[in-house]
Every structure is written in structure tokens, then in C-alpha cells.
VMD Tcl script that builds the backbone (N, CA, C; Angstrom):
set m [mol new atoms 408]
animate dup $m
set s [atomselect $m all]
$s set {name element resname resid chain x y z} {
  {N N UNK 1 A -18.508 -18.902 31.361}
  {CA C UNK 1 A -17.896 -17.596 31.447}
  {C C UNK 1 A -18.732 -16.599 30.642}
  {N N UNK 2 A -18.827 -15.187 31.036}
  {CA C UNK 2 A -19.686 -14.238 30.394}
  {C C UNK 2 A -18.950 -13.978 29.065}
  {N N UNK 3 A -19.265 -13.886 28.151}
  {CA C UNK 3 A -19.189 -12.883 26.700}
  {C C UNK 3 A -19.022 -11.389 27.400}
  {N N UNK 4 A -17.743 -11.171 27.196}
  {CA C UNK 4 A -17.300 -9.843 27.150}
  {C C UNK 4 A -18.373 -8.644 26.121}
  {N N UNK 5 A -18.759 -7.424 26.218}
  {CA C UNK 5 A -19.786 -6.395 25.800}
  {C C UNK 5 A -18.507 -5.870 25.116}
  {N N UNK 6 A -19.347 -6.013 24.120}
  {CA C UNK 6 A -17.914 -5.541 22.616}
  {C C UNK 6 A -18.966 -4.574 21.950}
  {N N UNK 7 A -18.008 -3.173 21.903}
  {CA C UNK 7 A -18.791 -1.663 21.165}
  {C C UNK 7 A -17.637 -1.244 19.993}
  {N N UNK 8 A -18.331 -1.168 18.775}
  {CA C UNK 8 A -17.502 -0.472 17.790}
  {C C UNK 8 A -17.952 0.533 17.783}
  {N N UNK 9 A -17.611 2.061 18.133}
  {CA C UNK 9 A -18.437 3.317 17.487}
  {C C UNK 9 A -17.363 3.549 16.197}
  {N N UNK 10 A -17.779 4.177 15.283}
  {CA C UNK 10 A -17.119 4.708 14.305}
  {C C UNK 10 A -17.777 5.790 13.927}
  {N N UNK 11 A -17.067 6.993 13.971}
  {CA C UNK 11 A -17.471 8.008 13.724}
  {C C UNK 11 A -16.731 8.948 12.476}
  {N N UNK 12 A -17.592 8.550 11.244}
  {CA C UNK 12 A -17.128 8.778 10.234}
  {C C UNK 12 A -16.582 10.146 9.686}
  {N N UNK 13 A -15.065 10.764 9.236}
  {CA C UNK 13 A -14.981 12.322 8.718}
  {C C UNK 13 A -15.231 13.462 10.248}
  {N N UNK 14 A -14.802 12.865 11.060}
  {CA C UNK 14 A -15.565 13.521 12.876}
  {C C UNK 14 A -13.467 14.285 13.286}
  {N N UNK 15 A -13.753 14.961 12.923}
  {CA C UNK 15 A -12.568 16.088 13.755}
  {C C UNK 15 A -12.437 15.662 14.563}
  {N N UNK 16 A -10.927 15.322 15.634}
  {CA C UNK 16 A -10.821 15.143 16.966}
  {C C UNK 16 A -10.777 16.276 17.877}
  {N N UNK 17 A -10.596 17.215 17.389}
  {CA C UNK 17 A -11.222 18.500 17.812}
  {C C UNK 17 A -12.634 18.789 18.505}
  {N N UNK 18 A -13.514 17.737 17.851}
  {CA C UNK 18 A -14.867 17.739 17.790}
  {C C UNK 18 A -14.826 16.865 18.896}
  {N N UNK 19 A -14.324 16.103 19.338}
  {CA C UNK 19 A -14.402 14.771 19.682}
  {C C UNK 19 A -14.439 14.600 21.435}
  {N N UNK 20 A -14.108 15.712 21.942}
  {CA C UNK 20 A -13.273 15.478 23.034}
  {C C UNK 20 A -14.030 14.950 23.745}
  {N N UNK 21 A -15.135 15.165 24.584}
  {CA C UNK 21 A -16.526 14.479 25.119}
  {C C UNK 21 A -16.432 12.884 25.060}
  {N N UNK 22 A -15.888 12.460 23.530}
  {CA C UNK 22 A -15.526 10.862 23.731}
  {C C UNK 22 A -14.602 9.895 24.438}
  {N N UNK 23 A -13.943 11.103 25.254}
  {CA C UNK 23 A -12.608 11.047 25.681}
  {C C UNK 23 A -12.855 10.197 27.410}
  {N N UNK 24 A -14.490 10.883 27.527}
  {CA C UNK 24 A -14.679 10.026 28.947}
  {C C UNK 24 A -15.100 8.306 28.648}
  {N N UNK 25 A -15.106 7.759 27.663}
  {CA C UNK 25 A -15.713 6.607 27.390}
  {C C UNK 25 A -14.323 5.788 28.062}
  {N N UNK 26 A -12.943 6.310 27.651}
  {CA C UNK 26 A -12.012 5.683 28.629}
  {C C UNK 26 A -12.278 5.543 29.677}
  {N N UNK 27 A -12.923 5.785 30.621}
  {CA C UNK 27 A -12.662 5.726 31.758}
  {C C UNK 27 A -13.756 4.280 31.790}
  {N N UNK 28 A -14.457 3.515 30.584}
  {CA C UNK 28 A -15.453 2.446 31.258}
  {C C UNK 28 A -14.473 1.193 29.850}
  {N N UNK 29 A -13.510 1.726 30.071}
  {CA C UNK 29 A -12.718 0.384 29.203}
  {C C UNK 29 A -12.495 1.109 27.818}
  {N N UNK 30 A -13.042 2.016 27.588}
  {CA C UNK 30 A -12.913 2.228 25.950}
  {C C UNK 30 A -11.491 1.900 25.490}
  {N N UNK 31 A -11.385 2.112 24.249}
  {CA C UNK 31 A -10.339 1.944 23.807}
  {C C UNK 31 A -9.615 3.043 22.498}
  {N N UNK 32 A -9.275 4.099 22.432}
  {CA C UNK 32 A -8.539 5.370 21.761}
  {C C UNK 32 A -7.687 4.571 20.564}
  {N N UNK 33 A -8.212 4.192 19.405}
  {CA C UNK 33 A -6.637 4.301 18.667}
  {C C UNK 33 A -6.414 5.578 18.007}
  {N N UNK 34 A -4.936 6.077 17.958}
  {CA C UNK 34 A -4.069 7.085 17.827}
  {C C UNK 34 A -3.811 6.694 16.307}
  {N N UNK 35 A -3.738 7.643 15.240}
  {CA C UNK 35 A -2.759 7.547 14.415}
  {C C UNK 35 A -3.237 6.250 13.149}
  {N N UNK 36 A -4.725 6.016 12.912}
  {CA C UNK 36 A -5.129 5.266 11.994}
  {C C UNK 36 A -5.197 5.390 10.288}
  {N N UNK 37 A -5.516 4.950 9.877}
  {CA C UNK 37 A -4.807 5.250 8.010}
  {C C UNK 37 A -6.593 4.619 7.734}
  {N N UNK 38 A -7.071 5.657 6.904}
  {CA C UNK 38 A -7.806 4.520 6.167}
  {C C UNK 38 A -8.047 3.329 5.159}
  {N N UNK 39 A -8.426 2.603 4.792}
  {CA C UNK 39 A -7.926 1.751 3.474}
  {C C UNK 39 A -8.231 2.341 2.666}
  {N N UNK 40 A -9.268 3.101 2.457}
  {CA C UNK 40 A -9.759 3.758 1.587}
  {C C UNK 40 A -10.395 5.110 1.499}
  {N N UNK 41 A -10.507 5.891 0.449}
  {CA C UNK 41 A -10.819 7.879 0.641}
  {C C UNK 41 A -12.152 7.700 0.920}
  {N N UNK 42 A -13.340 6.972 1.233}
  {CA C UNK 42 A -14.725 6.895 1.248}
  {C C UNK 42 A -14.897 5.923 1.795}
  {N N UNK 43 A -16.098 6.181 2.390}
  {CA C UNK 43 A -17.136 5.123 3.360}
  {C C UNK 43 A -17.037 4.099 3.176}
  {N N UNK 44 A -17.485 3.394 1.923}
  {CA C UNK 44 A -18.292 1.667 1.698}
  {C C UNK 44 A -17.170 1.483 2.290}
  {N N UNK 45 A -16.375 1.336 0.749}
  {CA C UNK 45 A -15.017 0.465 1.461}
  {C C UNK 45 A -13.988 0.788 2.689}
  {N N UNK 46 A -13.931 1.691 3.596}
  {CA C UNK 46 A -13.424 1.960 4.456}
  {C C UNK 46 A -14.308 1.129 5.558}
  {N N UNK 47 A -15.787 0.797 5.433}
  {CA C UNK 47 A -16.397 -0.037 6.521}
  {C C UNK 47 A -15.963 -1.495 6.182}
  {N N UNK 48 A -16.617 -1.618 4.732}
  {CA C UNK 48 A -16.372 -3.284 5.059}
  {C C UNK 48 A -14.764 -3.580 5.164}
  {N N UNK 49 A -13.694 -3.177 4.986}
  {CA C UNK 49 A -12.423 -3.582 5.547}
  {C C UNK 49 A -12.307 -3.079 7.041}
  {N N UNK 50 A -13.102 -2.748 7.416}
  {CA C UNK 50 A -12.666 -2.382 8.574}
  {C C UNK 50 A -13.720 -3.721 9.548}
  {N N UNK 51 A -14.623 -4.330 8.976}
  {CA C UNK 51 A -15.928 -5.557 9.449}
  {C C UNK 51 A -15.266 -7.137 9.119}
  {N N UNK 52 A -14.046 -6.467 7.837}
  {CA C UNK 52 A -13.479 -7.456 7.589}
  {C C UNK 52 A -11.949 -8.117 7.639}
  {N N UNK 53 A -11.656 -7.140 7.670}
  {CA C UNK 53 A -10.263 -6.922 8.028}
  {C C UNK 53 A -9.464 -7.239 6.670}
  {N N UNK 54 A -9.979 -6.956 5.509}
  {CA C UNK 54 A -9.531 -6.750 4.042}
  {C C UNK 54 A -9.463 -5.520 3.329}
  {N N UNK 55 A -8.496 -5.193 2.380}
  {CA C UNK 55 A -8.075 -4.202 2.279}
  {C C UNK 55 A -9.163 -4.230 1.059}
  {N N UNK 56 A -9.679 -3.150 0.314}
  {CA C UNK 56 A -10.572 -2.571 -0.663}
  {C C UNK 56 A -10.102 -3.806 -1.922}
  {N N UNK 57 A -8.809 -3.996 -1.894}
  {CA C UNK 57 A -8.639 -4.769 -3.247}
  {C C UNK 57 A -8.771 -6.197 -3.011}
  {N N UNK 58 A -8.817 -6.748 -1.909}
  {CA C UNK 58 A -9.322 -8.109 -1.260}
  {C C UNK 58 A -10.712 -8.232 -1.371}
  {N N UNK 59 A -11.520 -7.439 -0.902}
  {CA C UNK 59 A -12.823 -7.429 -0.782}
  {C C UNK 59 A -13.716 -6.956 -2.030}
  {N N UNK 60 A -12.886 -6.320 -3.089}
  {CA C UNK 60 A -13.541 -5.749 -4.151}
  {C C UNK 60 A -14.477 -5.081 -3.737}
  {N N UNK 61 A -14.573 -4.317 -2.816}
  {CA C UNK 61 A -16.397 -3.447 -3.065}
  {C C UNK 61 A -15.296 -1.848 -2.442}
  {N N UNK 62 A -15.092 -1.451 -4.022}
  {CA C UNK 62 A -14.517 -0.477 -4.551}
  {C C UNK 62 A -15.266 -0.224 -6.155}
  {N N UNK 63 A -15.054 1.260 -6.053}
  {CA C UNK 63 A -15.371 2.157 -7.216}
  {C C UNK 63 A -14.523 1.250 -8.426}
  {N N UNK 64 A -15.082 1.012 -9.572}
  {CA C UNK 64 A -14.646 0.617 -10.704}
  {C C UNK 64 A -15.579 1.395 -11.742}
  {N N UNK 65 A -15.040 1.053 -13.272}
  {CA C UNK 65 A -15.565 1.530 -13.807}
  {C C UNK 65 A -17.034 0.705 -14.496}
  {N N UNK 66 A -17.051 -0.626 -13.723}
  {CA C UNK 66 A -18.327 -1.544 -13.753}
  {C C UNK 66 A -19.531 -1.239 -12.618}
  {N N UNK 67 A -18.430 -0.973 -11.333}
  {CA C UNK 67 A -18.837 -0.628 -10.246}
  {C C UNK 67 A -19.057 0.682 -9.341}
  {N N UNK 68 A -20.458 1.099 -10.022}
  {CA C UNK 68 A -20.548 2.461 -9.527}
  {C C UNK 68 A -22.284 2.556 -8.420}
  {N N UNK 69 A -22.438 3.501 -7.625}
  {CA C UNK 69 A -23.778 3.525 -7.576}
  {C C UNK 69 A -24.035 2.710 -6.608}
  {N N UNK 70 A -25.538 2.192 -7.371}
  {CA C UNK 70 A -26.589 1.227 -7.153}
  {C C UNK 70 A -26.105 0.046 -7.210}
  {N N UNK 71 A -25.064 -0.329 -8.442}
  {CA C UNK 71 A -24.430 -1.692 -8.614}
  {C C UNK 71 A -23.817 -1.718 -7.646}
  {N N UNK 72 A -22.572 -1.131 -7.279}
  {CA C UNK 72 A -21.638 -1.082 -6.063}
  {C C UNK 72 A -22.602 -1.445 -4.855}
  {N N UNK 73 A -24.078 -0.971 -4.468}
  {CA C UNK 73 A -24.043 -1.031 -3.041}
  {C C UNK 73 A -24.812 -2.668 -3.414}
  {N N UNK 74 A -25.795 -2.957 -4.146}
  {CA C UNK 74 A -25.915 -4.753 -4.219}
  {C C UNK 74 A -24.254 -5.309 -4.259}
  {N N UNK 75 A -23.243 -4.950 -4.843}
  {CA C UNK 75 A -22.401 -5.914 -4.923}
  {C C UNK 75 A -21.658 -5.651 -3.736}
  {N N UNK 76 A -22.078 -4.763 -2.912}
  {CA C UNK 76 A -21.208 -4.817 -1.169}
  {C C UNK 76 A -21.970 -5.743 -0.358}
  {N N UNK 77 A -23.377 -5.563 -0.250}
  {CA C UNK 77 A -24.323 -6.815 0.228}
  {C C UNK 77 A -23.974 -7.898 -0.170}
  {N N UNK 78 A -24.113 -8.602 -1.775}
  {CA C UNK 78 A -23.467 -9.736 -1.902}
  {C C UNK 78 A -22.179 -10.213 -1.297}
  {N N UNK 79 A -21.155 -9.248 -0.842}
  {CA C UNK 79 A -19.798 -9.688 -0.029}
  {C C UNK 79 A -19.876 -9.846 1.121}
  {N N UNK 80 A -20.565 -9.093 1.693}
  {CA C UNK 80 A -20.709 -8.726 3.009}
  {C C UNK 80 A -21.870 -9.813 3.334}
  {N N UNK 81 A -22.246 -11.018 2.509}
  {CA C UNK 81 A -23.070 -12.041 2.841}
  {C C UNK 81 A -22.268 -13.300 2.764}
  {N N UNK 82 A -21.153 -13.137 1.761}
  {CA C UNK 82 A -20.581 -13.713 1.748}
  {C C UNK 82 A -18.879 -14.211 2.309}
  {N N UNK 83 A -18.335 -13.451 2.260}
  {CA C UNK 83 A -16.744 -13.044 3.483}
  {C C UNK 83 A -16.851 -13.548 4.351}
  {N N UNK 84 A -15.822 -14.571 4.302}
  {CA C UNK 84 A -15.651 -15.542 6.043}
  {C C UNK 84 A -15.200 -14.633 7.258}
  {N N UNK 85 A -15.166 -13.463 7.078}
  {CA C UNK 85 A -14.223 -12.490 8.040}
  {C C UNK 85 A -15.208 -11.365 8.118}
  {N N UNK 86 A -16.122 -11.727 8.142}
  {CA C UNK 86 A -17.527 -10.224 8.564}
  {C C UNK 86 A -17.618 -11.074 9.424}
  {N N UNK 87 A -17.089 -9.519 10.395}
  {CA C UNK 87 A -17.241 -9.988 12.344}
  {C C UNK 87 A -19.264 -9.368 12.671}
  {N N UNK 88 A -19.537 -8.917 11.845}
  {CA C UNK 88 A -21.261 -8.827 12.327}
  {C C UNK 88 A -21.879 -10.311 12.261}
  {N N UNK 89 A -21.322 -11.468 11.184}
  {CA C UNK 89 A -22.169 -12.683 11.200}
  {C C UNK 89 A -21.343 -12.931 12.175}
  {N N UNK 90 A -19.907 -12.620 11.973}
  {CA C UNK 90 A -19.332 -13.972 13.229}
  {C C UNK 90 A -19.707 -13.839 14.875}
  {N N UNK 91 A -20.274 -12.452 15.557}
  {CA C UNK 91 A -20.800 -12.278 16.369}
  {C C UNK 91 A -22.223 -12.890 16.299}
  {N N UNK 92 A -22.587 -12.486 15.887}
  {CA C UNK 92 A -24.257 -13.518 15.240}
  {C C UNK 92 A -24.718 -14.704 15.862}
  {N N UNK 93 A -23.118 -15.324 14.681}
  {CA C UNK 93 A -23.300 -16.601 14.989}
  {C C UNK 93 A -22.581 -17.479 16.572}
  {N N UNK 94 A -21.818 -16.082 17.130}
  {CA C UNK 94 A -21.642 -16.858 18.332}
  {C C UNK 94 A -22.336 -16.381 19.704}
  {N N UNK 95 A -23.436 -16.234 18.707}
  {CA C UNK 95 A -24.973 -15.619 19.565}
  {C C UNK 95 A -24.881 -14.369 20.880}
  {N N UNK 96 A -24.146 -13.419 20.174}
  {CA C UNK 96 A -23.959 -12.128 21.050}
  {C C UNK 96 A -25.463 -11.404 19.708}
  {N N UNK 97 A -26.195 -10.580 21.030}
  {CA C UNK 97 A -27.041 -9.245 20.174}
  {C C UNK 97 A -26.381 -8.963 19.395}
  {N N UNK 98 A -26.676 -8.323 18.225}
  {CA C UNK 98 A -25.529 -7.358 17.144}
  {C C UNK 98 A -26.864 -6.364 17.188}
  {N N UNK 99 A -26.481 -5.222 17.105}
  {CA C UNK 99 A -27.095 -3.804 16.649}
  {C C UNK 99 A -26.470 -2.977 16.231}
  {N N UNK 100 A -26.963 -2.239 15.174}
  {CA C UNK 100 A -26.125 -1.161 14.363}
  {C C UNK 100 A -27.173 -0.060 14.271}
  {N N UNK 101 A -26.341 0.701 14.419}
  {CA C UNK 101 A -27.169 2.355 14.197}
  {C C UNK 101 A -25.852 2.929 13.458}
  {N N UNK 102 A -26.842 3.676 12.300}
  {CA C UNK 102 A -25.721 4.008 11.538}
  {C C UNK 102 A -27.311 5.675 10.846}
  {N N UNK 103 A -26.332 6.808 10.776}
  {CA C UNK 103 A -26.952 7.444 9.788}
  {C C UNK 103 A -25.885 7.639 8.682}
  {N N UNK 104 A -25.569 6.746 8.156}
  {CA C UNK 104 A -25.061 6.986 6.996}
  {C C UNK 104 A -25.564 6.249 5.902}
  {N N UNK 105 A -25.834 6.040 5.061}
  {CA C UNK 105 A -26.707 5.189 4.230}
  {C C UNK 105 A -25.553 3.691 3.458}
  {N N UNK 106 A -24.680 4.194 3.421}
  {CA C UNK 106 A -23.257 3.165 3.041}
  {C C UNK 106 A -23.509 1.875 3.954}
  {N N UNK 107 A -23.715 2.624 5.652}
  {CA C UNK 107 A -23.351 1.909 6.423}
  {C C UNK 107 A -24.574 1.039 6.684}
  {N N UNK 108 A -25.574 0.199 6.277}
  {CA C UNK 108 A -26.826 -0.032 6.429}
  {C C UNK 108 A -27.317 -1.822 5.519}
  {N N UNK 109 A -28.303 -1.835 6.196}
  {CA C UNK 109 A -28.326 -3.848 5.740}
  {C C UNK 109 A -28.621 -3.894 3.881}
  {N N UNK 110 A -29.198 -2.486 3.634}
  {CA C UNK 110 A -28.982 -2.600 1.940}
  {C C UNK 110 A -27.712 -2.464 1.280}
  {N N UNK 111 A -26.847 -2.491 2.174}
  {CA C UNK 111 A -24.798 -2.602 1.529}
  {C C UNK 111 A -24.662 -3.363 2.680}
  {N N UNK 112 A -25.163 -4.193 2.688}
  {CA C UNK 112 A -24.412 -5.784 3.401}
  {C C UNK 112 A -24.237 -5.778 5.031}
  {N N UNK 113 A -24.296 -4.197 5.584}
  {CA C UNK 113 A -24.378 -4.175 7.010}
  {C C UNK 113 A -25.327 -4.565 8.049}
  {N N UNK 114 A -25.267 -5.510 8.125}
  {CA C UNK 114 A -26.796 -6.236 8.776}
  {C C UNK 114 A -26.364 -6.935 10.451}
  {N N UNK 115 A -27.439 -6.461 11.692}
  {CA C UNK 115 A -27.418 -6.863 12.381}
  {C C UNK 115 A -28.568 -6.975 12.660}
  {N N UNK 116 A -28.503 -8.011 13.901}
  {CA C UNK 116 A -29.821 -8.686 14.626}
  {C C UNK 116 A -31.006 -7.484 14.516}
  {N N UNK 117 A -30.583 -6.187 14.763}
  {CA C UNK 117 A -31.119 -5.249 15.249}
  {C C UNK 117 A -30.784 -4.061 14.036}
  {N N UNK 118 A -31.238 -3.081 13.216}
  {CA C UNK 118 A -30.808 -2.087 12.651}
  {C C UNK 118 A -31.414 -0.992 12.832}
  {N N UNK 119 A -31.078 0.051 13.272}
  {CA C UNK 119 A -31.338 1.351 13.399}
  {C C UNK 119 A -31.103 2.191 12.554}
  {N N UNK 120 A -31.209 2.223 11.382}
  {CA C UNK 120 A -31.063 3.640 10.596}
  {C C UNK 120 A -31.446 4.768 10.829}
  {N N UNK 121 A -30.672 6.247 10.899}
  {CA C UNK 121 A -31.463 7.558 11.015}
  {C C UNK 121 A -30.859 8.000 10.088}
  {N N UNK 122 A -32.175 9.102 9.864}
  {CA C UNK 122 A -31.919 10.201 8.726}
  {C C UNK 122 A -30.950 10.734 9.444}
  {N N UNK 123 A -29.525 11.451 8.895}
  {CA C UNK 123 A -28.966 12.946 9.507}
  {C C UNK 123 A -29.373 13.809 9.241}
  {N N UNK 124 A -30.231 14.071 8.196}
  {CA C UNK 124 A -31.048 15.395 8.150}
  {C C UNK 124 A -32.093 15.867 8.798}
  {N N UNK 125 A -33.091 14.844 8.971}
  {CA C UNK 125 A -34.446 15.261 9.821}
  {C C UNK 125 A -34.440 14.494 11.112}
  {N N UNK 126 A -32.793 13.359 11.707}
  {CA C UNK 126 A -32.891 12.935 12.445}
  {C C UNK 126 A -33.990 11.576 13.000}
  {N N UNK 127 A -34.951 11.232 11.838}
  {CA C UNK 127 A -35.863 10.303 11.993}
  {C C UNK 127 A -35.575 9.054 11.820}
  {N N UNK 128 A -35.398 7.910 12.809}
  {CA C UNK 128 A -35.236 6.743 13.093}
  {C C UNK 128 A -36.295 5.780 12.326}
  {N N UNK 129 A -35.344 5.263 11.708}
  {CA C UNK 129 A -35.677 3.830 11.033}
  {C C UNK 129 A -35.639 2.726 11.273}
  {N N UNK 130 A -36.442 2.201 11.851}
  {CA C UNK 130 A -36.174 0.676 12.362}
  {C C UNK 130 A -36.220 -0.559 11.367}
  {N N UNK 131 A -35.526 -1.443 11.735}
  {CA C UNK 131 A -35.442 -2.726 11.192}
  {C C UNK 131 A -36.665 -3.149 10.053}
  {N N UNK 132 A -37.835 -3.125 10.561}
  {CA C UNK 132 A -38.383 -3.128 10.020}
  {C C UNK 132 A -39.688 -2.164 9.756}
  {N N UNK 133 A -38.969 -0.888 8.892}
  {CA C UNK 133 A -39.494 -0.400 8.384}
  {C C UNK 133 A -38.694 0.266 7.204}
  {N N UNK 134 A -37.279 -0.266 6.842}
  {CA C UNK 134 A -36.433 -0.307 6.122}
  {C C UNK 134 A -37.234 -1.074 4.873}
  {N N UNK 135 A -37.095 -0.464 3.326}
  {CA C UNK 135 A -37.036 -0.559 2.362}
  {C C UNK 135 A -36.020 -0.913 1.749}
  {N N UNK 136 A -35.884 -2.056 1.295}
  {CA C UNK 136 A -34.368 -2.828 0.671}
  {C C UNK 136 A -34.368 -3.606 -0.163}
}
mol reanalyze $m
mol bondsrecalc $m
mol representation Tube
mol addrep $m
């Protein structure tokens, strides 16, 4: 049987106002959720509970007063290598492509977001970063 084509977009702080254009992706299966909460007021941890399906205080890769910065984004990689519930390895490993394009820098294989494939872009100058030409 085929492996169903599984798309997460997440479009981070994005007005639905802004949005409407995304509205035709329904029509090829998409899927609209209405009415979502975040786990958390900021990025990191709003991705990896959302890769993991753990809330910020499960997963620890939250702001502390140990955990700020530079420390915070190694200690989201270390989780995000480690968490039995990061659906990027568990796709991985049940040998579907994984690719991520992300211009956000949170969202990226130096804070634990790692797929087969990584696309980083600047949002400022728009310049694409590939897999390997990432510094990490």
C-alpha cells in the first residue's frame, strides 16, 4: 500500500486575514484547524510540542533562568535527538523523505529540527541555505 503524502505548513505569528490564498489548499485534502491555543508565547517551544506532542513542561526546552540563548537552542537539539515522540525521526525512520524549509532560525537542524533534507532561508535577503551549507 502507498504511504499517504503528509504536509505540515506552519506558519508562524501569520494573521488569518493574511491568509486567505491558503484557503485553496482545501480543495487538494488540506486540512484548516479552527480555534488552536499555543503551548507556548514563542517559537522553540511552540515547535517542538507541536513535533512532539508535549507540552513545554514535558519537553523542557523552555526559557529558564539556566536556560537562555545559545544554551536553550543546544539543549532543544539534545531533546529533539532524543524524544520518543519527534514525528521528523519517526517519519525518517519509516522511510518517508522528510524536508523542512523553515526561515525562522528556532525552526532549523541547529535546535534539533532536522530532516533528510533542510532548507533554511534568510527572511531578510530571502537567500536559501541548503543542507549543506549550514553552519552548526
Amino acid at each position: 500500500m502507498r504511504k499517504p503524502n503528509i504536509v505540515i505548513i506552519v506558519l508562524d505569528t501569520l494573521r488569518e486575514d493574511h491568509a486567505q490564498g491558503l484557503d485553496r489548499l482545501l480543495d487538494y485534502g488540506f486540512v484548516k484547524y479552527q480555534n488552536v491555543i499555543a503551548p507556548a508565547p514563542w517559537t522553540l517551544p511552540s515547535h517542538v510540542s507541536m513535533l512532539t506532542g508535549l507540552y513545554p513542561s514535558e519537553h523542557g526546552v523552555h526559557e529558564t533562568r539556566e536556560l537562555r540563548g545559545e544554551e536553550l537552542i543546544k539543549y532543544s537539539r539534545l531533546r529533539m535527538n532524543t524524544l520518543e515522540h519527534n514525528i521528523l525521526r519517526k517519519y525518517r525512520d519509516e522511510k518517508y523523505n522528510t524536508i523542512l524549509i523553515s526561515a525562522n532560525n528556532f525552526v532549523a537542524p541547529w535546535a534539533g529540527f532536522e530532516a533528510d533534507r533542510n532548507i533554511i532561508i534568510d527572511p531578510i535577503t530571502s537567500t536559501i541555505l541548503a543542507d549543506d551549507e549550514i553552519n552548526i
